[in-house]
Biopython code that builds the backbone (N, CA, C, O; Angstrom):
import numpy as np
from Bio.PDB.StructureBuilder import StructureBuilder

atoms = [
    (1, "UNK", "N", (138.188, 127.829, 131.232)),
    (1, "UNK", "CA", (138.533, 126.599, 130.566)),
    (1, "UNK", "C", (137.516, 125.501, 130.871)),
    (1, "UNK", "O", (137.175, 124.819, 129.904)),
    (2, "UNK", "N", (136.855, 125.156, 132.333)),
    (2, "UNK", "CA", (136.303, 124.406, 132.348)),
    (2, "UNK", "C", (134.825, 124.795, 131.890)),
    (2, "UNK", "O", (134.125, 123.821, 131.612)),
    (3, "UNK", "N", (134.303, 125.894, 131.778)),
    (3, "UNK", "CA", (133.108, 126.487, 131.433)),
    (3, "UNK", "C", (133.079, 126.076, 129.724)),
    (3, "UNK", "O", (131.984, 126.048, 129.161)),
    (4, "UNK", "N", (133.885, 125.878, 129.231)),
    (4, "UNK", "CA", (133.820, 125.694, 127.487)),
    (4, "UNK", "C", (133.346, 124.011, 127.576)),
    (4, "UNK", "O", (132.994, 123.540, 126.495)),
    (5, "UNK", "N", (133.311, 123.130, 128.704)),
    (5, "UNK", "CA", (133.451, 121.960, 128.269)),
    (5, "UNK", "C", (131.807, 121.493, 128.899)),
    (5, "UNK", "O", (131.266, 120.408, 129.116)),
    (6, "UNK", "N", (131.365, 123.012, 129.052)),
    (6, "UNK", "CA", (129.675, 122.461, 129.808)),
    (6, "UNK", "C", (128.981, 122.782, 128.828)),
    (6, "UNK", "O", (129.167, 123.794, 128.152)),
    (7, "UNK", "N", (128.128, 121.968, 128.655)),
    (7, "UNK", "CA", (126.802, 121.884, 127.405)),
    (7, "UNK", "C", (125.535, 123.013, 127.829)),
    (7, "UNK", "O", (124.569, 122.312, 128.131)),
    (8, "UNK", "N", (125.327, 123.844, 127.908)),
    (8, "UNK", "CA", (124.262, 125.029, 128.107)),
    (8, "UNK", "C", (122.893, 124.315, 127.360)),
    (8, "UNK", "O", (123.207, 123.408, 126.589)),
    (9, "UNK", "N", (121.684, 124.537, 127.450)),
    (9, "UNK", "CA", (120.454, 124.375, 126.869)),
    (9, "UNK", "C", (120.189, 125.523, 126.571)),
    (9, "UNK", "O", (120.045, 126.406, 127.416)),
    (10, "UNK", "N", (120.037, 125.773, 124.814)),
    (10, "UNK", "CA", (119.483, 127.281, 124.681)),
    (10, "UNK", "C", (118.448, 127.143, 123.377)),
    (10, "UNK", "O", (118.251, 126.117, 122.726)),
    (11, "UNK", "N", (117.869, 128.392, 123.182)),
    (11, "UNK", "CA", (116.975, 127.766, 122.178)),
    (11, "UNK", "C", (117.439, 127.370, 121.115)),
    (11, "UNK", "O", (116.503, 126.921, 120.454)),
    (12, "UNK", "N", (118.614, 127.264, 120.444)),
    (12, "UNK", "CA", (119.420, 126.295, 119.648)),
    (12, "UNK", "C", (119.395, 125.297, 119.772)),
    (12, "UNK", "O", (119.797, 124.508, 118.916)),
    (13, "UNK", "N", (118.866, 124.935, 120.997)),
    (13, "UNK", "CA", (119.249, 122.645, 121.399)),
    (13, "UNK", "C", (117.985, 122.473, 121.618)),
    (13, "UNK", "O", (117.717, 122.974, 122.710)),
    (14, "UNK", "N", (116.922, 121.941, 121.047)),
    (14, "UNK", "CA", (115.847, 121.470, 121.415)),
    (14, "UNK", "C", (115.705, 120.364, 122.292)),
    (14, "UNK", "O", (116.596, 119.542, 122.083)),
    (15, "UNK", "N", (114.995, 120.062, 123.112)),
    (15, "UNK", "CA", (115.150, 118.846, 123.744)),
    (15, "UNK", "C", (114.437, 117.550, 123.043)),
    (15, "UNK", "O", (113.341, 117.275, 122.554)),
    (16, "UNK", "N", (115.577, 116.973, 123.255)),
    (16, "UNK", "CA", (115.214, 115.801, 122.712)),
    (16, "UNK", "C", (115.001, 114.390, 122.891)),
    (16, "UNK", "O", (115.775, 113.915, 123.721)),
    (17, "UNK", "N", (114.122, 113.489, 122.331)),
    (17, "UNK", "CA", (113.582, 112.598, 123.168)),
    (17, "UNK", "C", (114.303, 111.800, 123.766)),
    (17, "UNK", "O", (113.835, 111.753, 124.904)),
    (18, "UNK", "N", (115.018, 111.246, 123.713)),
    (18, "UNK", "CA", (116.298, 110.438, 124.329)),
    (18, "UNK", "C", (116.195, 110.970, 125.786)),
    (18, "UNK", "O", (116.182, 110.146, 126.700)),
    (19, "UNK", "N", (116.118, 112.332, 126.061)),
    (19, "UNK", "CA", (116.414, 112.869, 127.547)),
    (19, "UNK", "C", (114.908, 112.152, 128.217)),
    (19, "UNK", "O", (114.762, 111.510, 129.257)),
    (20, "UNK", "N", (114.123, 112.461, 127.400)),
    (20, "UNK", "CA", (112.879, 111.876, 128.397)),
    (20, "UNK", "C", (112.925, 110.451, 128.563)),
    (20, "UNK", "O", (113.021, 109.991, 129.701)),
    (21, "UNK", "N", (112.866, 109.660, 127.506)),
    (21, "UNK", "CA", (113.345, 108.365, 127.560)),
    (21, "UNK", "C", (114.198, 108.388, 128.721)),
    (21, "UNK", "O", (113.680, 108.267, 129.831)),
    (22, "UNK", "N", (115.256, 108.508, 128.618)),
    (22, "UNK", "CA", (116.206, 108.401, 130.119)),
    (22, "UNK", "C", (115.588, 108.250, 131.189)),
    (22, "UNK", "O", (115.427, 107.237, 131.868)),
    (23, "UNK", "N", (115.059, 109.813, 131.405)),
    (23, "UNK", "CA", (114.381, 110.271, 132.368)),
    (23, "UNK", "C", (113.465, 109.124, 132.631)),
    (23, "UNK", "O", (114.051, 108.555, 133.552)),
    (24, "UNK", "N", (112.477, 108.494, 132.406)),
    (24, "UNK", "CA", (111.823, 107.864, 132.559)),
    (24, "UNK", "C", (112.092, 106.269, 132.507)),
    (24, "UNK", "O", (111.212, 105.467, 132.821)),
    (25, "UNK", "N", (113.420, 105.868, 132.073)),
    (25, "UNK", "CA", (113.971, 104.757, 132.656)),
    (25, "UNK", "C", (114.530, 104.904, 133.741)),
    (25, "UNK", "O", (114.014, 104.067, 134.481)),
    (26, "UNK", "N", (115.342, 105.511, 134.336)),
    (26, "UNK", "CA", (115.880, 105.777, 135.459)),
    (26, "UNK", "C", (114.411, 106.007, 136.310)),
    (26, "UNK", "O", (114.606, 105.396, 137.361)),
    (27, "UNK", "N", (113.058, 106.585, 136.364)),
    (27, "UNK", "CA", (111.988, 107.066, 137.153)),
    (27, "UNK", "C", (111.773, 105.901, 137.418)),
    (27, "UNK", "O", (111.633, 105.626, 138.609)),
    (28, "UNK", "N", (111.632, 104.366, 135.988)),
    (28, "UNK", "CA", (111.165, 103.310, 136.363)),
    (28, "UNK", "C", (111.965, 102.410, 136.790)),
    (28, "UNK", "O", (111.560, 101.376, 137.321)),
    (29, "UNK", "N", (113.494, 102.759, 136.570)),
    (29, "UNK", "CA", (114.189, 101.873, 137.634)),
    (29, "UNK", "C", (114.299, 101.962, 138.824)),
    (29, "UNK", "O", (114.678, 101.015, 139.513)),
    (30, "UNK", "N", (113.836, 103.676, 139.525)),
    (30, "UNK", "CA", (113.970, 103.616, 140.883)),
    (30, "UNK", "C", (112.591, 102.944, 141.373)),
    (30, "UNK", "O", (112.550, 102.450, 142.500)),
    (31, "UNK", "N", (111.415, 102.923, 140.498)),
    (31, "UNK", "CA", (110.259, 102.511, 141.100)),
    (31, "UNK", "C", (110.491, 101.110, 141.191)),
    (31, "UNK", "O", (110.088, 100.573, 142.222)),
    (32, "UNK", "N", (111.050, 100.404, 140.340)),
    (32, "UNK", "CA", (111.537, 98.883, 140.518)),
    (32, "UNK", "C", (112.070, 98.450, 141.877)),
    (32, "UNK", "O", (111.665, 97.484, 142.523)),
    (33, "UNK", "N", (113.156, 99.408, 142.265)),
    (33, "UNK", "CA", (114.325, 99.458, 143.864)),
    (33, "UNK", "C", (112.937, 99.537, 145.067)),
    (33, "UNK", "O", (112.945, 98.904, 146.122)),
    (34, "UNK", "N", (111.822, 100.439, 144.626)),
    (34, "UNK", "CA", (111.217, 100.733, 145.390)),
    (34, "UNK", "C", (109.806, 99.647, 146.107)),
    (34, "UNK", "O", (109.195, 99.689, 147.175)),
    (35, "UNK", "N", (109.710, 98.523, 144.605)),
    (35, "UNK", "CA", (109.166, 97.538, 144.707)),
    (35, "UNK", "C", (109.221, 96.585, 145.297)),
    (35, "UNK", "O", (108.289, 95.924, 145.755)),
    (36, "UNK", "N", (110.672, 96.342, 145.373)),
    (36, "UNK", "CA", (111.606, 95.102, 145.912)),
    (36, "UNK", "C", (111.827, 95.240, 147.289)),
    (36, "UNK", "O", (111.955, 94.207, 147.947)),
    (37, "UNK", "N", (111.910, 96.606, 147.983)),
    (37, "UNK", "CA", (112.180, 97.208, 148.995)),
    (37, "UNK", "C", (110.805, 97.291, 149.992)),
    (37, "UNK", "O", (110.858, 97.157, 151.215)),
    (38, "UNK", "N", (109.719, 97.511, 149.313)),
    (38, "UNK", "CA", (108.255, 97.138, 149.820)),
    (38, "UNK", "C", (107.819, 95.618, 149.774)),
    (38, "UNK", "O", (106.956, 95.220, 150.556)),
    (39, "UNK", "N", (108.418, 94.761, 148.853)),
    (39, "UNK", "CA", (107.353, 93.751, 149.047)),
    (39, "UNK", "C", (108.307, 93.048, 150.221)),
    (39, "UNK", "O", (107.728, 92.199, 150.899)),
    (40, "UNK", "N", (109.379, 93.248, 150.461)),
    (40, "UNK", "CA", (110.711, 92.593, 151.918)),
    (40, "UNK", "C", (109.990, 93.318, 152.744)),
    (40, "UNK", "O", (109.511, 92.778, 153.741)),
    (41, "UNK", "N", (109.774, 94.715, 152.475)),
    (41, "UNK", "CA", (109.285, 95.485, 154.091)),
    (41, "UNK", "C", (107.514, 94.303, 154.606)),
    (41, "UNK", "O", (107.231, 94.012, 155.768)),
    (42, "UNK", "N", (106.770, 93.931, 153.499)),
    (42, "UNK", "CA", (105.535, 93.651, 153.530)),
    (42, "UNK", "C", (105.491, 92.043, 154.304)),
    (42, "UNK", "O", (104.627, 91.329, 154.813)),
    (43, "UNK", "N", (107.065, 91.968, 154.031)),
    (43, "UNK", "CA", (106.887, 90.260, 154.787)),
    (43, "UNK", "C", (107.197, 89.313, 153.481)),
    (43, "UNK", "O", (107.478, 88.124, 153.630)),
    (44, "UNK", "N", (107.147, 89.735, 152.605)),
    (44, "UNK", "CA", (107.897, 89.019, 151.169)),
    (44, "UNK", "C", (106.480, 87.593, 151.329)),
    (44, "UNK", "O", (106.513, 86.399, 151.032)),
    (45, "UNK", "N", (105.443, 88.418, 151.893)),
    (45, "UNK", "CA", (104.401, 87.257, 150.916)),
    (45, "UNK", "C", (103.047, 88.450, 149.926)),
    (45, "UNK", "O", (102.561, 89.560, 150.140)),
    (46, "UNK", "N", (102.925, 87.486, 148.943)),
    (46, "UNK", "CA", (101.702, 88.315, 148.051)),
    (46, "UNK", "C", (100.506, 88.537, 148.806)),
    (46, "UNK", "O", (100.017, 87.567, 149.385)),
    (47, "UNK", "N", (100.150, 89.263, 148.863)),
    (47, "UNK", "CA", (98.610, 89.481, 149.637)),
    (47, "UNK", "C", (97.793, 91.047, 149.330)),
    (47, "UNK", "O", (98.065, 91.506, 148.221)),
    (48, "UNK", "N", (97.054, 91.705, 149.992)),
    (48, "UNK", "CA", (96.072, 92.605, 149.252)),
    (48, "UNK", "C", (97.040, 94.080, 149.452)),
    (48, "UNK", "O", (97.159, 95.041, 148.692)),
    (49, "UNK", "N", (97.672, 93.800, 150.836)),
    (49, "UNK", "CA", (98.926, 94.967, 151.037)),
    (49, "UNK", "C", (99.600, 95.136, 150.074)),
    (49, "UNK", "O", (99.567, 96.180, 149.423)),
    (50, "UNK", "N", (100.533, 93.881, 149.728)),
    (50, "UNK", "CA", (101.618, 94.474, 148.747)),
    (50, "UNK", "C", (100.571, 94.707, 147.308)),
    (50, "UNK", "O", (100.407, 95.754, 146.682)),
    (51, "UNK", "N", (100.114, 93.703, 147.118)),
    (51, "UNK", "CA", (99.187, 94.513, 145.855)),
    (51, "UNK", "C", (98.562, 95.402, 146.047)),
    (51, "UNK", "O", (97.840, 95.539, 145.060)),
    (52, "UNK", "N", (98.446, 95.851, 146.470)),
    (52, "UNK", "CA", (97.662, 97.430, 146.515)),
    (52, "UNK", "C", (99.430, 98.344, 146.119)),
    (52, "UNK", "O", (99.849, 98.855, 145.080)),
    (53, "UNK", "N", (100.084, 98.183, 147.578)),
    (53, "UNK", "CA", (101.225, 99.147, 146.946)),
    (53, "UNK", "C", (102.035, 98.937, 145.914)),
    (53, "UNK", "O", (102.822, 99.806, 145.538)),
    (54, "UNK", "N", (101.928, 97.714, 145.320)),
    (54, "UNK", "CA", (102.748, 97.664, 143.841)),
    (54, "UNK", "C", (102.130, 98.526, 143.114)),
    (54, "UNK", "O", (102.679, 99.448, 142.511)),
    (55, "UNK", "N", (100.284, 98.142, 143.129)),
    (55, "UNK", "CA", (99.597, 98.874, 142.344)),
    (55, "UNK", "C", (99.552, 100.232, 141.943)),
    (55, "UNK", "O", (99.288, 100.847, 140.909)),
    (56, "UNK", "N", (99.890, 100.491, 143.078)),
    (56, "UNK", "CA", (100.022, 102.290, 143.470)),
    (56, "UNK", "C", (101.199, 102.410, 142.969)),
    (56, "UNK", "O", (100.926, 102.623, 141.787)),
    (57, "UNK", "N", (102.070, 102.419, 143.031)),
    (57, "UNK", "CA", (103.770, 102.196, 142.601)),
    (57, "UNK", "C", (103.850, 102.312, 140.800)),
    (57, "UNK", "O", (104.402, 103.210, 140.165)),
    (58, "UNK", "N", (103.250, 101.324, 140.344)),
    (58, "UNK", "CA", (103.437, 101.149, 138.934)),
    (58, "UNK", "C", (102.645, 102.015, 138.120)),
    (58, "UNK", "O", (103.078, 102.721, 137.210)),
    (59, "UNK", "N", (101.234, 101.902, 138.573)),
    (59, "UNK", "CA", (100.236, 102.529, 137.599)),
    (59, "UNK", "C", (99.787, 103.526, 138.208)),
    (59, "UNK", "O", (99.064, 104.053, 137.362)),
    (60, "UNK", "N", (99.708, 104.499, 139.664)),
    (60, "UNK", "CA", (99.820, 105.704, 139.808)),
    (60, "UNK", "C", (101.101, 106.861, 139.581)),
    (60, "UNK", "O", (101.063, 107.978, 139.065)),
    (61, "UNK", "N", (102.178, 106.136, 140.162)),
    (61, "UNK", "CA", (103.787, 106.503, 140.145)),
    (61, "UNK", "C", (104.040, 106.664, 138.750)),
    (61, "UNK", "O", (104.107, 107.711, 138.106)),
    (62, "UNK", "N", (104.176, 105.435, 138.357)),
    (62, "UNK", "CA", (105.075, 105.136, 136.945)),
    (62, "UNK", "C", (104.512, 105.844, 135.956)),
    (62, "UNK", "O", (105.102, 106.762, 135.387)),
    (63, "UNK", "N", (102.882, 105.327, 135.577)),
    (63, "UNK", "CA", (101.647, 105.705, 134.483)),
    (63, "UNK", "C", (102.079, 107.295, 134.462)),
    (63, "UNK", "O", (102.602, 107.828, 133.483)),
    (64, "UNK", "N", (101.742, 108.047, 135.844)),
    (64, "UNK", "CA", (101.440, 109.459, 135.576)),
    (64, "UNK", "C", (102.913, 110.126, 134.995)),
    (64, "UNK", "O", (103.018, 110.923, 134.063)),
    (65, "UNK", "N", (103.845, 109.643, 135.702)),
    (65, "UNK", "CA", (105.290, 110.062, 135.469)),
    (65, "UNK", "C", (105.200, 109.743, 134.032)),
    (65, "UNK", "O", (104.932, 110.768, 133.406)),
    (66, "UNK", "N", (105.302, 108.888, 133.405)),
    (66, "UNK", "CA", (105.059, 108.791, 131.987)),
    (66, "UNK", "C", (104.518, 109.631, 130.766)),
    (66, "UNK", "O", (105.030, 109.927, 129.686)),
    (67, "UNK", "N", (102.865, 110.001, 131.539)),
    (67, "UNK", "CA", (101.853, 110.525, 131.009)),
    (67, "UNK", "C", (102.312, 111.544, 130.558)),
    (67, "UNK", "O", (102.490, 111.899, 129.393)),
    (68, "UNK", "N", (102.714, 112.536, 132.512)),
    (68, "UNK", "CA", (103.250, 113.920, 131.744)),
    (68, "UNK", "C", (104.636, 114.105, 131.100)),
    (68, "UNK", "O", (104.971, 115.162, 130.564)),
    (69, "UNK", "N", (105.330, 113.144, 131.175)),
    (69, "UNK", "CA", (106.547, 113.196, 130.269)),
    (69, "UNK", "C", (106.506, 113.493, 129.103)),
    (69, "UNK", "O", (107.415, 114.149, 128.594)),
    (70, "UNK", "N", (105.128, 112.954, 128.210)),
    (70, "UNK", "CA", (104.778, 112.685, 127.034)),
    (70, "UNK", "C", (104.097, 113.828, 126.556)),
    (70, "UNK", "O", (104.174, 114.172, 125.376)),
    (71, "UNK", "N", (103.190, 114.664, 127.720)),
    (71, "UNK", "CA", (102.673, 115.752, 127.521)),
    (71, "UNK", "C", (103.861, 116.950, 127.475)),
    (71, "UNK", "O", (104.254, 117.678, 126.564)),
    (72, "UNK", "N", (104.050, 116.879, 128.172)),
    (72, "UNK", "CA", (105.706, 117.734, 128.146)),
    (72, "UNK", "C", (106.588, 117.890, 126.751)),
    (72, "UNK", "O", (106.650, 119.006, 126.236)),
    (73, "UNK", "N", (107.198, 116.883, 126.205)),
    (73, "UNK", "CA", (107.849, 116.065, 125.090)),
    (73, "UNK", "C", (106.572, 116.965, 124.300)),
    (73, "UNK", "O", (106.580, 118.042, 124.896)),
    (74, "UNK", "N", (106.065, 116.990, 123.803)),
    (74, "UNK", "CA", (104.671, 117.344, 122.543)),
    (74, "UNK", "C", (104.782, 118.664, 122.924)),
    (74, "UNK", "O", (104.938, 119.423, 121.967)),
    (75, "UNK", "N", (104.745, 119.344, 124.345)),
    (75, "UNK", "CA", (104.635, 120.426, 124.550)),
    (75, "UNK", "C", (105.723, 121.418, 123.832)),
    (75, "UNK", "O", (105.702, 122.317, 122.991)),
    (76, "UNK", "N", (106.771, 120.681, 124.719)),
    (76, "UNK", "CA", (108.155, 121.543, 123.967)),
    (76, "UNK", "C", (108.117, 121.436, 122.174)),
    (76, "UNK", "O", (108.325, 122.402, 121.439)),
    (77, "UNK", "N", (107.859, 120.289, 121.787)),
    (77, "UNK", "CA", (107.929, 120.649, 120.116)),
    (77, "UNK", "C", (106.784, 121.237, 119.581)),
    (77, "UNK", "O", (106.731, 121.645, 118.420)),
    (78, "UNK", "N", (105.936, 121.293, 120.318)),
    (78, "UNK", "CA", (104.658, 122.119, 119.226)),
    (78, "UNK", "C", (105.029, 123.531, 119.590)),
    (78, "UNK", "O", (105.618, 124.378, 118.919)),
    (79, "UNK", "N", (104.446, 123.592, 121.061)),
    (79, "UNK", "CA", (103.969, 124.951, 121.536)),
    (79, "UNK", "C", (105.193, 125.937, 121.883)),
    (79, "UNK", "O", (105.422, 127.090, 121.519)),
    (80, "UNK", "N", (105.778, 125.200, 122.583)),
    (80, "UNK", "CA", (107.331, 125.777, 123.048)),
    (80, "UNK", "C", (108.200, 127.002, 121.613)),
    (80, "UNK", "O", (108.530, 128.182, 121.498)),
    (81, "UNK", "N", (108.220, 125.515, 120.672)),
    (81, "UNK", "CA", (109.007, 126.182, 119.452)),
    (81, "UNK", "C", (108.187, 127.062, 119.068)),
    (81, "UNK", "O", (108.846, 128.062, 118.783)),
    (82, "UNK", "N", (106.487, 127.339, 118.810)),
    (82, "UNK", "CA", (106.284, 128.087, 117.905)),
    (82, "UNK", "C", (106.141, 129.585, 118.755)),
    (82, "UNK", "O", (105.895, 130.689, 118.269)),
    (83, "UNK", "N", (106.335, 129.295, 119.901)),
    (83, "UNK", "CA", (106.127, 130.589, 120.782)),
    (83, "UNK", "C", (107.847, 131.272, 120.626)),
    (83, "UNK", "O", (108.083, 132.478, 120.557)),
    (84, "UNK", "N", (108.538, 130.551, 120.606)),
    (84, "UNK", "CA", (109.898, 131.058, 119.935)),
    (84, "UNK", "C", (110.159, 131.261, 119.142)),
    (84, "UNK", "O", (111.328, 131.647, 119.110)),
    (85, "UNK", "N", (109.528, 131.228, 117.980)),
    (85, "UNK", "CA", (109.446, 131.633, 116.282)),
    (85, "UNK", "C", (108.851, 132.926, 116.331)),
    (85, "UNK", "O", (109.294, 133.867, 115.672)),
    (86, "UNK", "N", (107.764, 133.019, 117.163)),
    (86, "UNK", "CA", (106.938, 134.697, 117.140)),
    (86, "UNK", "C", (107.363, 135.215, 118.062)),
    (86, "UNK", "O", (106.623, 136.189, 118.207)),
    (87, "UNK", "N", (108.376, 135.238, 119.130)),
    (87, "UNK", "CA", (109.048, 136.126, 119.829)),
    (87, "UNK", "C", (110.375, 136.926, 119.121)),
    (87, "UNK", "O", (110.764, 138.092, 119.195)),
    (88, "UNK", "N", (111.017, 135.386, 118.195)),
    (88, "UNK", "CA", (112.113, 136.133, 117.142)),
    (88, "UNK", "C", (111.679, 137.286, 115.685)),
    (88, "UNK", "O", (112.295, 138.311, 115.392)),
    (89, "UNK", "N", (110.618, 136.792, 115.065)),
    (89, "UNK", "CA", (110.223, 137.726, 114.326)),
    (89, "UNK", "C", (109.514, 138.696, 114.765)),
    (89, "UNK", "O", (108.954, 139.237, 113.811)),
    (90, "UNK", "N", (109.154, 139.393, 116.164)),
    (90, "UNK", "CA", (108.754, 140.845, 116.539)),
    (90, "UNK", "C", (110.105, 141.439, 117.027)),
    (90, "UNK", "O", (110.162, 142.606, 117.413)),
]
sb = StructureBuilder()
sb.init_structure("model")
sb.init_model(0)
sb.init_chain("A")
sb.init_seg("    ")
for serial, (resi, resn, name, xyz) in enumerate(atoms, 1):
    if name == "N":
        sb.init_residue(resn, " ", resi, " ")
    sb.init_atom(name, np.array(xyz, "f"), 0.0, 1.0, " ", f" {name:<3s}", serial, name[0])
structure = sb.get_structure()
């Protein structure tokens, strides 16, 4: 009974962008928690420390998390599906 009420991923459900979206608000809201939490640890003044680790934070963290999200997302609809189209017709 409770097994009928769980959503399975199969090649019937494509993934879809909304999940990455998510995914990647929630990635950038924890990097936000993680911002706020460094610049208090840093002494809560601006200087070359906390900019450096924001820097690192946003545009190494965030950027790449993004990047391959996006590569991923393209992956599954190009390559993914058509490799499942020629596995069903052999």
């Amino acid at each position: 009974m409770a097994d009928s009420k769980i959503v399975k991923k199969t090649e019937n459900n494509p993934v879809l962008f909304q999940e990455y979206f998510y995914a990647n608000l929630f990635f950038w809201g924890v990097l936000m928690v993680v911002a706020v939490i460094s610049f208090f640890t840093c002494g809560a003044v601006w200087d070359d420390v906390t900019s450096g680790a924001l820097e690192f934070l946003f545009v190494i963290m965030g950027g790449g998390f993004t990047f391959v999200s996006v590569l991923d997302y393209f992956y599954e609809i190009k390559i993914a599906a058509s490799t499942k189209e020629t596995v069903k017709l052999r």
